[in-house]
N, CA, C and O atoms as a Tripos MOL2 file, in Angstrom:
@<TRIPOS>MOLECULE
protein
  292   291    73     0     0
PROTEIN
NO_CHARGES

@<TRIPOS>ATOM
      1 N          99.4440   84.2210  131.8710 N.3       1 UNK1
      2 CA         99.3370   85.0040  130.6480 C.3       1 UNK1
      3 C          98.9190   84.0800  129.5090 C.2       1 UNK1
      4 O          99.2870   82.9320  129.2610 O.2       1 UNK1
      5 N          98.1210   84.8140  128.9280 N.am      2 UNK2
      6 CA         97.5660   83.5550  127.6510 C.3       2 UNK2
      7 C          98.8500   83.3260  126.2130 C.2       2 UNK2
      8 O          99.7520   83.9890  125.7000 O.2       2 UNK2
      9 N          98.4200   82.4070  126.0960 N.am      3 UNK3
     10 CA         99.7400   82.4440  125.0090 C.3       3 UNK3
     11 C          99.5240   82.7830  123.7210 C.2       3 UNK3
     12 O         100.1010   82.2020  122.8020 O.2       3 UNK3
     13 N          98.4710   83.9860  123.4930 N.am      4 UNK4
     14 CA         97.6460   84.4770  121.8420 C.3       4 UNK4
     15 C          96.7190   83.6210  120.9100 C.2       4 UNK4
     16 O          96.3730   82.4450  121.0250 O.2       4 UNK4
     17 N          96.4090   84.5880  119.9230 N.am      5 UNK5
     18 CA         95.6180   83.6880  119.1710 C.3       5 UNK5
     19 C          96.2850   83.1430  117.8920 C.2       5 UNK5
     20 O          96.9760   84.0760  117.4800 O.2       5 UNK5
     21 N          96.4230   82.0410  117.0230 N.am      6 UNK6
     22 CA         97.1230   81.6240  116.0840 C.3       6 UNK6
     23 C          96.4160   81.7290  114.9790 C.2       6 UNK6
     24 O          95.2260   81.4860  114.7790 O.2       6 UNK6
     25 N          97.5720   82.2630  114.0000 N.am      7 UNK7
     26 CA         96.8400   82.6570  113.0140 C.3       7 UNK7
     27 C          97.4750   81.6960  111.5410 C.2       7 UNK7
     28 O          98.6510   81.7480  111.1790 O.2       7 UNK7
     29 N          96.2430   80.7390  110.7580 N.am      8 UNK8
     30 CA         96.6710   80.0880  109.5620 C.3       8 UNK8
     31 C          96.1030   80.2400  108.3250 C.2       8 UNK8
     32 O          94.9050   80.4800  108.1740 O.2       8 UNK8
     33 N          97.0830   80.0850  107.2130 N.am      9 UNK9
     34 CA         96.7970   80.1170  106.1950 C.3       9 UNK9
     35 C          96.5810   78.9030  105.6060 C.2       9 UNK9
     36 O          97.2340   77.8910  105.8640 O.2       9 UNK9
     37 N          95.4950   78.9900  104.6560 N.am     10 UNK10
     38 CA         95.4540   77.5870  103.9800 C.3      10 UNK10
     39 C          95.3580   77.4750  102.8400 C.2      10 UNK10
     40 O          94.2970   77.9930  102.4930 O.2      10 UNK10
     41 N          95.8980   77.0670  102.0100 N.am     11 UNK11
     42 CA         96.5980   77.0330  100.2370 C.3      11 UNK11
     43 C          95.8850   78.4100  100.0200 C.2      11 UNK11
     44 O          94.7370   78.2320   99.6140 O.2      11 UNK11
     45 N          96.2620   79.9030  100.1880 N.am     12 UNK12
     46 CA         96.1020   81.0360   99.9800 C.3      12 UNK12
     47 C          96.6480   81.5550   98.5680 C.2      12 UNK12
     48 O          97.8370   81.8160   98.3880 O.2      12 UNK12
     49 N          95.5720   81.6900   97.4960 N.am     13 UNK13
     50 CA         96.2910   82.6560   96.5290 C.3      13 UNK13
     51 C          95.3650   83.7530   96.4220 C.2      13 UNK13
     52 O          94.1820   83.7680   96.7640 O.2      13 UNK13
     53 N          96.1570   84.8070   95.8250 N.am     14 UNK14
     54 CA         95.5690   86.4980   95.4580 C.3      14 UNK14
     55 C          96.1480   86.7380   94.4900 C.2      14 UNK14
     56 O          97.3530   86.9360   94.3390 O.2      14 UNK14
     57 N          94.8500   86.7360   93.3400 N.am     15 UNK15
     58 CA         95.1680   87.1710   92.2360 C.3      15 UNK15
     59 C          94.8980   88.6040   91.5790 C.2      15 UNK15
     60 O          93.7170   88.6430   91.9240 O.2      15 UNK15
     61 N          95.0150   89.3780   91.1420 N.am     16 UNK16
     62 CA         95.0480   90.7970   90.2690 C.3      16 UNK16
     63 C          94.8020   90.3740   88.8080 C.2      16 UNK16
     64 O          95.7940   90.3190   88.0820 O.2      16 UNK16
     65 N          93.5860   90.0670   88.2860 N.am     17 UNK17
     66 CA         92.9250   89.6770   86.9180 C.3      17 UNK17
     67 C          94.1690   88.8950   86.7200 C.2      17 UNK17
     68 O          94.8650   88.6570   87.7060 O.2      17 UNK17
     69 N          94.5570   88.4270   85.4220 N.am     18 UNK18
     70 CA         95.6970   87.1860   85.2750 C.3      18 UNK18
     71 C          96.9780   87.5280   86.3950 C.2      18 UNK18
     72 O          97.4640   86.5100   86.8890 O.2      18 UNK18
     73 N          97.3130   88.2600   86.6510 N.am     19 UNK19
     74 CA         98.4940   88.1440   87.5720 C.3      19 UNK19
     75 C          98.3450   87.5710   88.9780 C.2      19 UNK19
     76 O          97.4560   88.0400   89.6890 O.2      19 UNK19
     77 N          99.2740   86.4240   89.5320 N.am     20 UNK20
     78 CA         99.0300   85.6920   90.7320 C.3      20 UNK20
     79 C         100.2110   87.0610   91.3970 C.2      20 UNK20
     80 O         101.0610   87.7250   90.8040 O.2      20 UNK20
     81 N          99.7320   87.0590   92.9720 N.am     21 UNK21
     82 CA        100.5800   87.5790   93.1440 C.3      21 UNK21
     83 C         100.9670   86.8280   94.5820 C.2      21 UNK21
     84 O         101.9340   86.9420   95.3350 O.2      21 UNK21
     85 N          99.9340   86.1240   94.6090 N.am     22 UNK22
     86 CA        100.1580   84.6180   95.9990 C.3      22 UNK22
     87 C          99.6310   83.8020   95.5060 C.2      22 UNK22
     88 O          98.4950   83.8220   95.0320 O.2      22 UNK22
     89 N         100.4080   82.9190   95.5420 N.am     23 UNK23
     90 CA        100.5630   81.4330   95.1460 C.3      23 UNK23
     91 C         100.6820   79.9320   96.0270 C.2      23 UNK23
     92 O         101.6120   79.1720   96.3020 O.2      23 UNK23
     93 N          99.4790   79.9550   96.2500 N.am     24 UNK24
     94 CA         98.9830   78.7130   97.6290 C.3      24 UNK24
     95 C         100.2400   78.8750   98.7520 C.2      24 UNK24
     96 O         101.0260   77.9560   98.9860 O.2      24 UNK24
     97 N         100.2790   79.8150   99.2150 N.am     25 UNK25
     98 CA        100.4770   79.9520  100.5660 C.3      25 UNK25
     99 C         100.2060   79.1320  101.5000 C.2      25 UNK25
    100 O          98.9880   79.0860  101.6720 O.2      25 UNK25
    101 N         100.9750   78.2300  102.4210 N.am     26 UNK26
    102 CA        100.5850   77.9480  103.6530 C.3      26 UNK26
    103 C         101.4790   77.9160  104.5940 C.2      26 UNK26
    104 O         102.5670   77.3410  104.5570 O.2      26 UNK26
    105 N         100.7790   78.8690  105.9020 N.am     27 UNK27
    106 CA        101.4450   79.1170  106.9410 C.3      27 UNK27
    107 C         100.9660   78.6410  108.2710 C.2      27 UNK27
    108 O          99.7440   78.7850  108.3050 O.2      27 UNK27
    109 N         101.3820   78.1810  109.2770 N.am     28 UNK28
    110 CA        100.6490   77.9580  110.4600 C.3      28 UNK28
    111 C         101.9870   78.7150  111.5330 C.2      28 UNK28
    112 O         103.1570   78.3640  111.6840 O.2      28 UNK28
    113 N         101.0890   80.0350  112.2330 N.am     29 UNK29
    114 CA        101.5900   80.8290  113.3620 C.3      29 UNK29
    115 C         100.8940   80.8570  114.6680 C.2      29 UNK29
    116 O          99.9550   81.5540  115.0520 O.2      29 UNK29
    117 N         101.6690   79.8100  115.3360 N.am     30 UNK30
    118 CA        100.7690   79.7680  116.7620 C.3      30 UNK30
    119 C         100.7930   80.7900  117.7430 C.2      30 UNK30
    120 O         101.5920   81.7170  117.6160 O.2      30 UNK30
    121 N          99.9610   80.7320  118.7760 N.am     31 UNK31
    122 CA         99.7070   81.7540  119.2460 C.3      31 UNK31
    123 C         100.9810   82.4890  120.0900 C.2      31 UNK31
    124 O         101.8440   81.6260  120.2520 O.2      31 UNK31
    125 N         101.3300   83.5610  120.5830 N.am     32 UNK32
    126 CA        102.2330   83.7240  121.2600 C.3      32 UNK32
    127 C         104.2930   84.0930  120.5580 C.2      32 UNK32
    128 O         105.2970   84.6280  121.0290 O.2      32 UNK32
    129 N         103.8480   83.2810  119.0370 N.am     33 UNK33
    130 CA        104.9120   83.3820  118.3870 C.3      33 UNK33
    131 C         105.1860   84.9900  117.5440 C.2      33 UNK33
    132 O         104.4020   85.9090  117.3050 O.2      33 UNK33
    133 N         106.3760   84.8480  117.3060 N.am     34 UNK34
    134 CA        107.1010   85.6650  116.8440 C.3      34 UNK34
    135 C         107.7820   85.2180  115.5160 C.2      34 UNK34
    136 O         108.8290   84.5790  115.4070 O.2      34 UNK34
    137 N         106.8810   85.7380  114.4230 N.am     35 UNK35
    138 CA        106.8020   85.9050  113.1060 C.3      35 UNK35
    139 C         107.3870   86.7770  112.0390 C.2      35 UNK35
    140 O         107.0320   87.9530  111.9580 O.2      35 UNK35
    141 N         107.9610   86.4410  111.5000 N.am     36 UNK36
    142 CA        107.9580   87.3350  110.1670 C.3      36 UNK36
    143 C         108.3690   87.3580  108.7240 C.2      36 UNK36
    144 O         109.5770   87.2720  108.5060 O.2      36 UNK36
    145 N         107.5280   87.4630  107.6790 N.am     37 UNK37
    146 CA        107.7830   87.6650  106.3670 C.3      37 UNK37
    147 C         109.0670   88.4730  105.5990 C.2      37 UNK37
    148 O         109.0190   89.6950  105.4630 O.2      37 UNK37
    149 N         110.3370   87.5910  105.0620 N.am     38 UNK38
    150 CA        110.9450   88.0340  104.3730 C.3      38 UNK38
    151 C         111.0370   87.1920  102.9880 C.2      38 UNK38
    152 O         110.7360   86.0340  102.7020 O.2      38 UNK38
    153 N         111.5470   88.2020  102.3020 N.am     39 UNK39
    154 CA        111.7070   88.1900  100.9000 C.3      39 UNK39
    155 C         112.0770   89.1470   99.8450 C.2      39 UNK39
    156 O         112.5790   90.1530  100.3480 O.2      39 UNK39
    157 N         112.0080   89.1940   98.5250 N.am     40 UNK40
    158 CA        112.4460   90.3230   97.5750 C.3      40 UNK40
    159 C         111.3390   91.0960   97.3010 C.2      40 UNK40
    160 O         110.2090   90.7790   97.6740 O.2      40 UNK40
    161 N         111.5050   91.7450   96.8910 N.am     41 UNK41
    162 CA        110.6980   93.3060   96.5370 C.3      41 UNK41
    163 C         109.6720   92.1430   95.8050 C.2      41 UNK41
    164 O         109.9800   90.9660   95.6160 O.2      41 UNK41
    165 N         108.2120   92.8670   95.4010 N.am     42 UNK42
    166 CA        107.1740   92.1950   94.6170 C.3      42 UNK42
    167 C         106.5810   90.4890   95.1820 C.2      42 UNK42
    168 O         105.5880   89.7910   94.9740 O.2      42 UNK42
    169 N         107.6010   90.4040   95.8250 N.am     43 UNK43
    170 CA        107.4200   88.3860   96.2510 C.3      43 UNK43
    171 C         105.6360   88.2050   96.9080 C.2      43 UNK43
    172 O         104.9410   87.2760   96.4970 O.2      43 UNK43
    173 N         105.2980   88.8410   97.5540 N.am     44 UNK44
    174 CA        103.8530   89.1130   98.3470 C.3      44 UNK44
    175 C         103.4540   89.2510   99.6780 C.2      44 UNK44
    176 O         102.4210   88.9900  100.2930 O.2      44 UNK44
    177 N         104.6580   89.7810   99.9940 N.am     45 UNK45
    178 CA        104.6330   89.8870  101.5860 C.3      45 UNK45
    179 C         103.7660   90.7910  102.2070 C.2      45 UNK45
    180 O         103.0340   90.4070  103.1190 O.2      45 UNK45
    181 N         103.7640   92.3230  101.6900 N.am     46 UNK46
    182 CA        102.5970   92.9910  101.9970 C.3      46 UNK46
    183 C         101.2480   92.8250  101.4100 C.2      46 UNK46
    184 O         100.3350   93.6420  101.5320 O.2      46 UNK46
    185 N         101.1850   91.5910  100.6970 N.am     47 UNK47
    186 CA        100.2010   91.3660  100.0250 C.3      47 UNK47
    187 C          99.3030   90.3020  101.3350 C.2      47 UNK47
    188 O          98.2470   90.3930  101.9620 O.2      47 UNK47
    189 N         100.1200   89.6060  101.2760 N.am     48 UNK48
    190 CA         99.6790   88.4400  102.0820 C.3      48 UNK48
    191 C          99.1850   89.3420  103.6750 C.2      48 UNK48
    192 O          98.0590   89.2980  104.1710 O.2      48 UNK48
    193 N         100.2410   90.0210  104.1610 N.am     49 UNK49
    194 CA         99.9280   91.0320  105.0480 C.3      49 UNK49
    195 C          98.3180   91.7790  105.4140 C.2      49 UNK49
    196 O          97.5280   91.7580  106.3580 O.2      49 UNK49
    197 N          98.4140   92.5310  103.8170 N.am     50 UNK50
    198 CA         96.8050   93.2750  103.8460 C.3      50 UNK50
    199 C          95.2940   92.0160  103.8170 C.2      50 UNK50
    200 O          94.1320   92.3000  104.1050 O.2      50 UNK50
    201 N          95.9570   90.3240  103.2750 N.am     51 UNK51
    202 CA         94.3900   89.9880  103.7100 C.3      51 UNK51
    203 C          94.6070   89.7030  104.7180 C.2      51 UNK51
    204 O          93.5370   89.7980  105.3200 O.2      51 UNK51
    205 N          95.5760   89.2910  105.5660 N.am     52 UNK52
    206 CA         95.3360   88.9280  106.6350 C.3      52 UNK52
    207 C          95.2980   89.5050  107.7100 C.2      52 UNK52
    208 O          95.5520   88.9360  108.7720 O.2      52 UNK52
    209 N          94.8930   91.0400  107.5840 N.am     53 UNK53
    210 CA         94.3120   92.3470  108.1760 C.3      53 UNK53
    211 C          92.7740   92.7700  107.4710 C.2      53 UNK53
    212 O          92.1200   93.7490  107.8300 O.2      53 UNK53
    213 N          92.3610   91.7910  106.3810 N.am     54 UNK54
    214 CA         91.2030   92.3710  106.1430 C.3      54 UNK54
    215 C          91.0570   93.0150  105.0430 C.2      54 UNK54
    216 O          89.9600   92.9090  104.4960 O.2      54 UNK54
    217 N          91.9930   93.7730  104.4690 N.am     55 UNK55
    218 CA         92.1290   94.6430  103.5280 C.3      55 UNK55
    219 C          91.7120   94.3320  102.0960 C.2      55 UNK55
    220 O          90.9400   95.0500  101.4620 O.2      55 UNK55
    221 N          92.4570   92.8420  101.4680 N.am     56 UNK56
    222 CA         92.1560   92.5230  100.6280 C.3      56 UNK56
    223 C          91.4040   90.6880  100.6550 C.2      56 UNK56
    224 O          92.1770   89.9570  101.2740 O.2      56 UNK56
    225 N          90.6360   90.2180  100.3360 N.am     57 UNK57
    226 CA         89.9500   89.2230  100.0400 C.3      57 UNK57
    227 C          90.6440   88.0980   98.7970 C.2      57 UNK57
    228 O          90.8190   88.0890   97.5780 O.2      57 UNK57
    229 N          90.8870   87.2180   99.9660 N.am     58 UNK58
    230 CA         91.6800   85.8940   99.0560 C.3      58 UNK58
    231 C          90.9260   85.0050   98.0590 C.2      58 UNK58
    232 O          90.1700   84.0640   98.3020 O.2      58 UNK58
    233 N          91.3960   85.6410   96.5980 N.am     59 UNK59
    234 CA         90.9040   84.6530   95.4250 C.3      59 UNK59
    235 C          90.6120   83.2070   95.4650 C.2      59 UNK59
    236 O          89.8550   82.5410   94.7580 O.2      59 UNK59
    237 N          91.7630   82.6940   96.9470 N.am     60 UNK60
    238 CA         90.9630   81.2040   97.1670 C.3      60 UNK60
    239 C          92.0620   80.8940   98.4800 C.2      60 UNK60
    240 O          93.1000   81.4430   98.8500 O.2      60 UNK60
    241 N          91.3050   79.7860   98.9430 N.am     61 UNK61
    242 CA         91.6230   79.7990  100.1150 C.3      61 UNK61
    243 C          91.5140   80.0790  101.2410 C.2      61 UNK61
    244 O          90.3310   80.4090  101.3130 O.2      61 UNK61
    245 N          92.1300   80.2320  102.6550 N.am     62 UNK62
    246 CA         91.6840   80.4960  103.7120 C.3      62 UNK62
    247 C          92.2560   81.1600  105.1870 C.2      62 UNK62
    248 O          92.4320   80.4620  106.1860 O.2      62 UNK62
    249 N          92.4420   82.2310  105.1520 N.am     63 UNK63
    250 CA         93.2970   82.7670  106.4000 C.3      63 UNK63
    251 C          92.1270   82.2120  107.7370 C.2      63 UNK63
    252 O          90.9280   82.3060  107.4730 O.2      63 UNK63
    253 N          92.5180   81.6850  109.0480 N.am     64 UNK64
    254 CA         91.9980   81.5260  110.1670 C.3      64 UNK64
    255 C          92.7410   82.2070  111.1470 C.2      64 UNK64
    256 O          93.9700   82.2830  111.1830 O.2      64 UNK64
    257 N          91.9840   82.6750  111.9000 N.am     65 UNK65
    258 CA         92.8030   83.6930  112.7990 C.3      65 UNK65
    259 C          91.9140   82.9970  114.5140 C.2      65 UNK65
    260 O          90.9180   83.5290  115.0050 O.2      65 UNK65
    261 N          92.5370   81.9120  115.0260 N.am     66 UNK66
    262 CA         92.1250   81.4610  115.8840 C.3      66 UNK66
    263 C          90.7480   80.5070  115.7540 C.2      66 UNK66
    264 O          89.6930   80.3760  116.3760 O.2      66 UNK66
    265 N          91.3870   79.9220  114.5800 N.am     67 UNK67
    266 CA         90.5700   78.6880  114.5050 C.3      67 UNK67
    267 C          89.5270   79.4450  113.7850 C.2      67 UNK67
    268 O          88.8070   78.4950  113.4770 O.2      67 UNK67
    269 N          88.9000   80.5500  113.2690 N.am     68 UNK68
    270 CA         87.8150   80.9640  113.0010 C.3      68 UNK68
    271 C          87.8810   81.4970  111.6400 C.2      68 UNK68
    272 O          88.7370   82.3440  111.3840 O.2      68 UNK68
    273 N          87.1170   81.1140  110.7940 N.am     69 UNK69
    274 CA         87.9070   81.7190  109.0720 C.3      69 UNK69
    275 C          87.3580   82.9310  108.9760 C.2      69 UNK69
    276 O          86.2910   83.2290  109.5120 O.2      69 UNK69
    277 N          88.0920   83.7420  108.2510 N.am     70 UNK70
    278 CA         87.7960   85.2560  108.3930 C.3      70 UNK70
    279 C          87.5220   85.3610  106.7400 C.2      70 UNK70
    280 O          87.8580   86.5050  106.4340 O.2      70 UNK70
    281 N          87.0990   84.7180  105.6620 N.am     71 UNK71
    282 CA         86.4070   84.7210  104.9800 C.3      71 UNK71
    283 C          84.9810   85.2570  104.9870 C.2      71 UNK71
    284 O          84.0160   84.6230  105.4150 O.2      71 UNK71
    285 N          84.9450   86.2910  104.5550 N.am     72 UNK72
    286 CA         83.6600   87.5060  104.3190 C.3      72 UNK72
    287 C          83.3150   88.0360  105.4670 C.2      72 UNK72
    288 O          82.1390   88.3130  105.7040 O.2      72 UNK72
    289 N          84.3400   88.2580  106.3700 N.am     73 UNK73
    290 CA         83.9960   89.2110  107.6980 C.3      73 UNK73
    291 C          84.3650   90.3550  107.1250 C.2      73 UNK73
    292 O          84.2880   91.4120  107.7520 O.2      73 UNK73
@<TRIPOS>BOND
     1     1     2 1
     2     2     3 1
     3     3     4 2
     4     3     5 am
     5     5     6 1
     6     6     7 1
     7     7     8 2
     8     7     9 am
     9     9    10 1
    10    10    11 1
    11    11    12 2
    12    11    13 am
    13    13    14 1
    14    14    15 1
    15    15    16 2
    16    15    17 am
    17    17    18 1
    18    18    19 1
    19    19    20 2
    20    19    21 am
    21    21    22 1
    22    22    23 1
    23    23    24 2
    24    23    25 am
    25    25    26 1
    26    26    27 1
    27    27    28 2
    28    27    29 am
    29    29    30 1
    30    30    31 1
    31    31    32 2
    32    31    33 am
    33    33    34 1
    34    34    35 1
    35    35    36 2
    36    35    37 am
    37    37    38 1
    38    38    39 1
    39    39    40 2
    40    39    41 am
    41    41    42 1
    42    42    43 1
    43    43    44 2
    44    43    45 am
    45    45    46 1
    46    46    47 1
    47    47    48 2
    48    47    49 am
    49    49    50 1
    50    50    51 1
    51    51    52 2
    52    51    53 am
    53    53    54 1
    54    54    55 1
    55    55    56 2
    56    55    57 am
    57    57    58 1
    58    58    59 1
    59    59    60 2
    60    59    61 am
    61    61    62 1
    62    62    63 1
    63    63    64 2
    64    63    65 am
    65    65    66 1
    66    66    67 1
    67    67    68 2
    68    67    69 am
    69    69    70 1
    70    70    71 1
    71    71    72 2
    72    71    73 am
    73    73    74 1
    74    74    75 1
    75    75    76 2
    76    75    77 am
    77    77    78 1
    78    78    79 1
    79    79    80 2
    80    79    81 am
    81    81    82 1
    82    82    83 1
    83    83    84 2
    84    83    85 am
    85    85    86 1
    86    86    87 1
    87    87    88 2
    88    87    89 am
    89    89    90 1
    90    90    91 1
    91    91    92 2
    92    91    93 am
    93    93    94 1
    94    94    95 1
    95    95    96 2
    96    95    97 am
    97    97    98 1
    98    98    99 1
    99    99   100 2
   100    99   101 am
   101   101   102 1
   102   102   103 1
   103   103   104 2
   104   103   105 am
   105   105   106 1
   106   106   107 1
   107   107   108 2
   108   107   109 am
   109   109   110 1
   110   110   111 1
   111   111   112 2
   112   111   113 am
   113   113   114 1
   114   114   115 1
   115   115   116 2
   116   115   117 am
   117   117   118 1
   118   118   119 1
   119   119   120 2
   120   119   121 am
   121   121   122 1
   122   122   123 1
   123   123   124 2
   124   123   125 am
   125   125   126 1
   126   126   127 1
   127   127   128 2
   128   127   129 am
   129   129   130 1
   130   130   131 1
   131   131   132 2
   132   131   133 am
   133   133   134 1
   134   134   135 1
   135   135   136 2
   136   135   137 am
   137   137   138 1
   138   138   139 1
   139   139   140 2
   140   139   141 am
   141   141   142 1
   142   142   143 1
   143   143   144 2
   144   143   145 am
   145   145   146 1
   146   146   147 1
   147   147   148 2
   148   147   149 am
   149   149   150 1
   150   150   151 1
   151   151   152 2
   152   151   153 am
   153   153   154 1
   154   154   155 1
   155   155   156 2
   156   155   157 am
   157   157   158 1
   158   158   159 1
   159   159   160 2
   160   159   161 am
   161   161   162 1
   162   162   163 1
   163   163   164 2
   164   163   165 am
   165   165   166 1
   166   166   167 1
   167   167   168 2
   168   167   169 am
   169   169   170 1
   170   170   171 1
   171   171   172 2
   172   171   173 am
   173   173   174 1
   174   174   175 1
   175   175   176 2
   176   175   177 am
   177   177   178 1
   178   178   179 1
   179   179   180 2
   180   179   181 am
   181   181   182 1
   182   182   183 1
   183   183   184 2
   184   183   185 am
   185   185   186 1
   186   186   187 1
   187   187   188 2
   188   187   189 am
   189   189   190 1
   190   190   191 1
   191   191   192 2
   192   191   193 am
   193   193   194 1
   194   194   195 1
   195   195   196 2
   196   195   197 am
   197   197   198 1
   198   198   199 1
   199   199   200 2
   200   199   201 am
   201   201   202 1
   202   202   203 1
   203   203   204 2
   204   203   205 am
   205   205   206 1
   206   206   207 1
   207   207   208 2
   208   207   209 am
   209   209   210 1
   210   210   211 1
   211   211   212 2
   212   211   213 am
   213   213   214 1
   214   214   215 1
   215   215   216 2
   216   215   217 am
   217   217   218 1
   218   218   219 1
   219   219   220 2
   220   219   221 am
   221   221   222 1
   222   222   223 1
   223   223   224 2
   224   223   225 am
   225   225   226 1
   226   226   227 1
   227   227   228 2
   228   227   229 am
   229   229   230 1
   230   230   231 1
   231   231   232 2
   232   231   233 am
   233   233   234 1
   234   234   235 1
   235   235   236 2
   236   235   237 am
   237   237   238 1
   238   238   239 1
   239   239   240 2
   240   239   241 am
   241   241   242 1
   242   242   243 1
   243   243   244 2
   244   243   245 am
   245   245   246 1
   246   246   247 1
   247   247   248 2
   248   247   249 am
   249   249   250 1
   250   250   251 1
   251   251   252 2
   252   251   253 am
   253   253   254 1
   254   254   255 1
   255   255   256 2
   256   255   257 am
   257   257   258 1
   258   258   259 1
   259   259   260 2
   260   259   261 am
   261   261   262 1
   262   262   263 1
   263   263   264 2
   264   263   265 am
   265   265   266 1
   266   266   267 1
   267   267   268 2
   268   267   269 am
   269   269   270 1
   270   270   271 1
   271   271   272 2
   272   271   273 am
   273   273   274 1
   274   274   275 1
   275   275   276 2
   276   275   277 am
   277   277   278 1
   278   278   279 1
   279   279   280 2
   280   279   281 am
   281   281   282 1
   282   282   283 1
   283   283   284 2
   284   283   285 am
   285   285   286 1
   286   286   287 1
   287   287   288 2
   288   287   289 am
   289   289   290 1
   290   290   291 1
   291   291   292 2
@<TRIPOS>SUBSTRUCTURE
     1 UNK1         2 RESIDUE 1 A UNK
     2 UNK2         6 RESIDUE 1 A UNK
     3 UNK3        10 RESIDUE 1 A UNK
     4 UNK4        14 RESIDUE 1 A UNK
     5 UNK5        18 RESIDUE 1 A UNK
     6 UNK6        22 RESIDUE 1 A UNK
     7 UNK7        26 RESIDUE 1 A UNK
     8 UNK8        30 RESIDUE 1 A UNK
     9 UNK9        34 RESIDUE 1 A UNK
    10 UNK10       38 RESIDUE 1 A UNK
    11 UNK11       42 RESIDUE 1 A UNK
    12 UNK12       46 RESIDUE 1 A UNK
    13 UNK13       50 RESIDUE 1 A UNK
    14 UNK14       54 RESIDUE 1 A UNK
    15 UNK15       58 RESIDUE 1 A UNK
    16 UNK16       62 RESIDUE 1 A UNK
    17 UNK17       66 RESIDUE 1 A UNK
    18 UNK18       70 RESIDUE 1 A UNK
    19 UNK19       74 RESIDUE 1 A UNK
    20 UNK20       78 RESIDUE 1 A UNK
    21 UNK21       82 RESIDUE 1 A UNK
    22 UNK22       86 RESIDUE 1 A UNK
    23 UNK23       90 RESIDUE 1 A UNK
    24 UNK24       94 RESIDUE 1 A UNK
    25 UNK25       98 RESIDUE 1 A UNK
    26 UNK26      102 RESIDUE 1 A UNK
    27 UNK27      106 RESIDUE 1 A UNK
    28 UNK28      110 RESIDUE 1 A UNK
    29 UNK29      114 RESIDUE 1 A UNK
    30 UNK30      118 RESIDUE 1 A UNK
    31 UNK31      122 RESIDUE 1 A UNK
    32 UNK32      126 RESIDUE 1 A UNK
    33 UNK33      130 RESIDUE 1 A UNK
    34 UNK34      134 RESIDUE 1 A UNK
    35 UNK35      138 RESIDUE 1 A UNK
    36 UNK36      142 RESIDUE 1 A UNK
    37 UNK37      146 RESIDUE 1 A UNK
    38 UNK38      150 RESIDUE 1 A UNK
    39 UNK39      154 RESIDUE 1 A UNK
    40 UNK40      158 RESIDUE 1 A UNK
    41 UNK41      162 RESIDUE 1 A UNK
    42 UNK42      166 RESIDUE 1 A UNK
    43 UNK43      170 RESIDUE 1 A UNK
    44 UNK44      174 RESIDUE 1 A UNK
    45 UNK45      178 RESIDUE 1 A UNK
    46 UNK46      182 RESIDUE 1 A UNK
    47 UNK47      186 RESIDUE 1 A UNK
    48 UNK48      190 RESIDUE 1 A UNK
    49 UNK49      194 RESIDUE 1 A UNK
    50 UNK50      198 RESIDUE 1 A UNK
    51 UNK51      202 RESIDUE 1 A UNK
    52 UNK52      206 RESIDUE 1 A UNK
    53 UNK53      210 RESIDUE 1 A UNK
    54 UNK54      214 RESIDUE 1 A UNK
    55 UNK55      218 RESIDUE 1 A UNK
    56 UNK56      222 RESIDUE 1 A UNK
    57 UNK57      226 RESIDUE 1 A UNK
    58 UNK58      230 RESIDUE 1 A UNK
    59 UNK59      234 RESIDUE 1 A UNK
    60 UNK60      238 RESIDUE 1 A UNK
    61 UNK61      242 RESIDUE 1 A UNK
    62 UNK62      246 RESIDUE 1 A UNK
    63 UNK63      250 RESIDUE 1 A UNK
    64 UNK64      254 RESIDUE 1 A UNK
    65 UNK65      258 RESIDUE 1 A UNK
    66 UNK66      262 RESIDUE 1 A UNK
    67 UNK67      266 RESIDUE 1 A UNK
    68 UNK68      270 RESIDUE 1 A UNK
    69 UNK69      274 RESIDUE 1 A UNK
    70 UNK70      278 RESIDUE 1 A UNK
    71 UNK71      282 RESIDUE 1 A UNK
    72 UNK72      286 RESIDUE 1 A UNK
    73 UNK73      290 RESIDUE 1 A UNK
């Protein structure tokens, strides 16, 4: 069985005109692992979530999702 694809962040922020709402993020989730984002209400968990599904486009920085940057896919 393969052991997945790993997915990293690299100094990730997302901003909303002056408001940061991620703040250089960095995560490294190897493949096969079992992950998950906690924190308080507003912190950026579903934030961080939607780019790294695509949804929203990181003001700077770099999600890789198996070594491959998903910057402007």
């Amino acid at each position: 069985m393969s052991a997945g694809v790993g997915v990293d962040l690299e100094n990730l922020w997302i901003r909303f005109g002056d408001f940061v709402a991620v703040r250089d993020a960095n995560v490294n989730i190897k493949g096969g692992d079992f992950f998950s984002f906690l924190g308080p209400s507003g912190c950026g968990k579903t934030t961080i979530l939607r780019a790294v599904s695509g949804f929203l486009e990181p003001s700077e920085g770099n999600i890789l999702i198996g070594g491959k940057n998903m910057k402007g896919v």
